[in-house]
N, C-alpha and C positions, 0 to 999 in steps of 0.2 A: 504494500500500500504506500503509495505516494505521501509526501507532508499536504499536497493540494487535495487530496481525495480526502486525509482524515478531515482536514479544516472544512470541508464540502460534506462530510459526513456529521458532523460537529453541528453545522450549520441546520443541516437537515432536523436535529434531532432535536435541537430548540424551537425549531416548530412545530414539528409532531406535537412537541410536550403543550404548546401552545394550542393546537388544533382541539389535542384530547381534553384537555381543561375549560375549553369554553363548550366543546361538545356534553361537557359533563356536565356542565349551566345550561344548557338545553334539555339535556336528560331531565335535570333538576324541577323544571318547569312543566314540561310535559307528564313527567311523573306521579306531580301534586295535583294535575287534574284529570288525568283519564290512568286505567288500570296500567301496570309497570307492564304486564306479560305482553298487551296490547303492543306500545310502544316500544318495545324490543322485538316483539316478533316483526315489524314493518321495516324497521332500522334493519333485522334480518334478510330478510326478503330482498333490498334491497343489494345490501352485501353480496348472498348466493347472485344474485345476476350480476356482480362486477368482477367477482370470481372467477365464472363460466365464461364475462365476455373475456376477462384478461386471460387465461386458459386455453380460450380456443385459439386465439391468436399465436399459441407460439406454437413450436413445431411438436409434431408429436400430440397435441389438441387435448380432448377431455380426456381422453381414452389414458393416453401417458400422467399427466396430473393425477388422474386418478386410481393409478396400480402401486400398490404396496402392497407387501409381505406381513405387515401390521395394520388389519383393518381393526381388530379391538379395541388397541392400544389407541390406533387414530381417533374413532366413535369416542371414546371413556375422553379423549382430551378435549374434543367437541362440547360434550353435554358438560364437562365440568368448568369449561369459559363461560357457557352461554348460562350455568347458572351461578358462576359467579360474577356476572353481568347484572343480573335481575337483582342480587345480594347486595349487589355494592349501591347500584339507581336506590333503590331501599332506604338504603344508610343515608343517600342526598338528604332522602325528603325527611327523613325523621331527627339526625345530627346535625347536616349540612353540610357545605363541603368540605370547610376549614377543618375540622375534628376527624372529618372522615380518610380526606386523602393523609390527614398526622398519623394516623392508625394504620392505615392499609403502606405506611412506608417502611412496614417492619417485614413484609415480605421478603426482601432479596436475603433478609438474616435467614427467613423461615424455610429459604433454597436451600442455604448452608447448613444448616440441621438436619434435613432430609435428605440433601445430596451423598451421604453416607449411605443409608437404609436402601435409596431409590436406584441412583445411580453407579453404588460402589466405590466411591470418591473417599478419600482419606481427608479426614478434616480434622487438623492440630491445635492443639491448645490455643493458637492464636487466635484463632475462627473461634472459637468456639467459647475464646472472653469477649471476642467481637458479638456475637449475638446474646451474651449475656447481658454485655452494656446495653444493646439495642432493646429487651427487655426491659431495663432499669430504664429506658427514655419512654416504652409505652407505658410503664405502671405510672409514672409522672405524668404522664397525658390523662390516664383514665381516675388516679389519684381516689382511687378504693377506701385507703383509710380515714376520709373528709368529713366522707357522711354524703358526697356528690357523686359516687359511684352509678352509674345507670348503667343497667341490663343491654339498655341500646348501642350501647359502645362494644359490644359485643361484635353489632352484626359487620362491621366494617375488616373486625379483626377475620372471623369467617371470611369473608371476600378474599382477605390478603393470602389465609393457608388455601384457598381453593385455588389463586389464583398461581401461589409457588408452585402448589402439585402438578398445576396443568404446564408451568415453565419445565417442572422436569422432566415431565411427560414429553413436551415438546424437544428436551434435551437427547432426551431414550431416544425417540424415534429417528432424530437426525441422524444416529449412525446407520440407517437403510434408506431411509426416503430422506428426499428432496425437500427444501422448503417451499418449494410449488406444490408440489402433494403434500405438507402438511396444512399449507393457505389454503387448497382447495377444501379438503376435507373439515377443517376447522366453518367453512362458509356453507357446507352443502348440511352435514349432521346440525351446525347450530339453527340452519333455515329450517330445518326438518322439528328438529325435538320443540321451538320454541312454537313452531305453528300447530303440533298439537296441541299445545297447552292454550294461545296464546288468541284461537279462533273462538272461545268460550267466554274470552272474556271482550268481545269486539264491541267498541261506543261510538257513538254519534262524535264527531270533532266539528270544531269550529274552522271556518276557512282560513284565519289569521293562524289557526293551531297546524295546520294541514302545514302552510307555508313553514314553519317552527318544523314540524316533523320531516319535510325536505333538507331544510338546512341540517338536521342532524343527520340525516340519512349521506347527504355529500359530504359532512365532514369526519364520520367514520369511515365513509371510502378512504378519504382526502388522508386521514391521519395512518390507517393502515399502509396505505400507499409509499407515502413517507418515510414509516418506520422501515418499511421493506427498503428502499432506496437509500438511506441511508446506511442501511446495515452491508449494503450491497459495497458501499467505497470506501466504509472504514470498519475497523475490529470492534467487537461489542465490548471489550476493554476499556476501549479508550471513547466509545461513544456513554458507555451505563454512567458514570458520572451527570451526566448533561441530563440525565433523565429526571433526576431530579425537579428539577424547573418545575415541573408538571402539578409540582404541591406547592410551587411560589404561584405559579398563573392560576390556578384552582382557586388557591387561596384570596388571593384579587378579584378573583370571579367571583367571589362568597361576598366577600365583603362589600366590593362597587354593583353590586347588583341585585343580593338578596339580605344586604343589611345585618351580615353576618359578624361577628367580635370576635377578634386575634386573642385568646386569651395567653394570661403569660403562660403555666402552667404547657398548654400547645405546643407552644412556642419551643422554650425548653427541650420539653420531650421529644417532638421532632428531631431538632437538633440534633438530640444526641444519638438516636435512630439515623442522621441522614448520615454524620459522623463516624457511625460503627458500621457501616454498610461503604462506606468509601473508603475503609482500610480492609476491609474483606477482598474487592475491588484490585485494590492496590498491591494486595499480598499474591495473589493470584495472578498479578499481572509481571510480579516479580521472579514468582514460580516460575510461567511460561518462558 
């Protein structure tokens, strides 16, 4: 990789995080007035047909996209995105964003704790005061012994373990398929499983909401698209730092839009979550 490709992959990746954060402000909205399953299965729907059209276009068509030796493993990493999609939209409406994306940043620790069990990865004392810190920054966020503990802080945490599992699901399977077959399949099972669910709960929308529901629909393309291209011209080493952003522009989304409060406590805990996750990062970068 080139110095121009990382700095272009760099770049790339500050938008995504930008894309996904306001798309999450959209979620947020849409959310709080017509049912979540609704509003994810259409956001789906839309996905599978950018999927198919991006797919057919390259060589080799649906048919290649679509062959692997790991149909299970592919299905299990489908249904456990698309429902920890629905888990996370959830957490918008009932914590908001600020507190939600502070919580769901303990994920990349909760890779490293699993990547042992899942993947067979050897993970040394250093990781693994790494994720302990990263712990010590979510008990500060949720701050249990106050008296201000809520059950709901809960459900973002869920999000984050659903969301590691499905990272290292997605890690398994790269050593046989392609990330074209893992995009495809990720887009065809999550169109599938949430339109079973998500036909039963179908409502009337407003035309201004329709509008809102396009915009989201092209900026889950938009930000998919992105994260694929950017990963395409630099290493996911040197791009996972910048991902972060994603809970500074979130957090701005919460606050200029839905009148949301930075609390210190948050704040903090974060931090030290974003902190123990960037020497993880770092170690591993050193490994390789």
């Amino acid at each position: 990789m080139t110095q121009q490709n990382t700095r272009s992959g760099i770049m790339l990746m500050i938008l995504a995080t930008l894309i996904l954060a306001l798309q999450d402000g959209i979620s947020r909205h849409l959310a709080e007035q017509y049912n979540v399953y609704m509003t994810v299965m259409i956001r789906y729907w839309f996905f599978a047909v950018f999927v198919i059209a991006l797919t057919s276009r390259k060589k080799g068509g649906i048919r290649k996209a679509a062959a692997t030796t790991q149909p299970f493993l592919q299905i299990a990493r489908g249904l456990i995105l698309i429902v920890e999609i629905c888990v996370m939209i959830a957490a918008f409406t009932i914590l908001g964003l600020v507190e939600s994306h502070a919580i769901f940043t303990i994920y990349p620790l909760i890779v490293v704790a699993l990547s042992g069990p899942i993947l067979g990865e050897k993970v040394g004392w250093r990781r693994w005061s790494a994720v302990a810190v990263g712990i010590a920054g979510m008990i500060i966020i949720l701050r249990p012994g106050n008296g201000v503990f809520s059950i709901a802080a809960i459900i973002p945490l869920i999000s984050a373990a659903l969301f590691a599992i499905y990272s290292l699901l997605t890690r398994y399977v790269s050593r046989k398929d392609s990330t074209e077959t893992s995009f495809f399949w990720t887009g065809i099972v999550g169109a599938i499983a949430i339109s079973v669910v998500g036909v039963w709960f179908w409502e009337p929308m407003t035309p201004a909401d329709w509008g809102w529901m396009l915009m989201l629909c092209i900026m889950a393309t938009a930000g998919h698209w992105t994260l694929i291209k950017c990963y395409e011209l630099a290493e996911a080493s040197a791009l996972q730092p910048f991902a972060y952003f994603q809970l500074v522009f979130a957090s701005l989304v919460g606050i200029m839009l839905f009148g949301e409060s930075l609390k210190l406590n948050v704040v903090v805990g974060a931090s030290i979550i974003v902190l123990a996750g960037l020497f993880t990062l770092l170690r591993e970068r050193r490994q390789r």
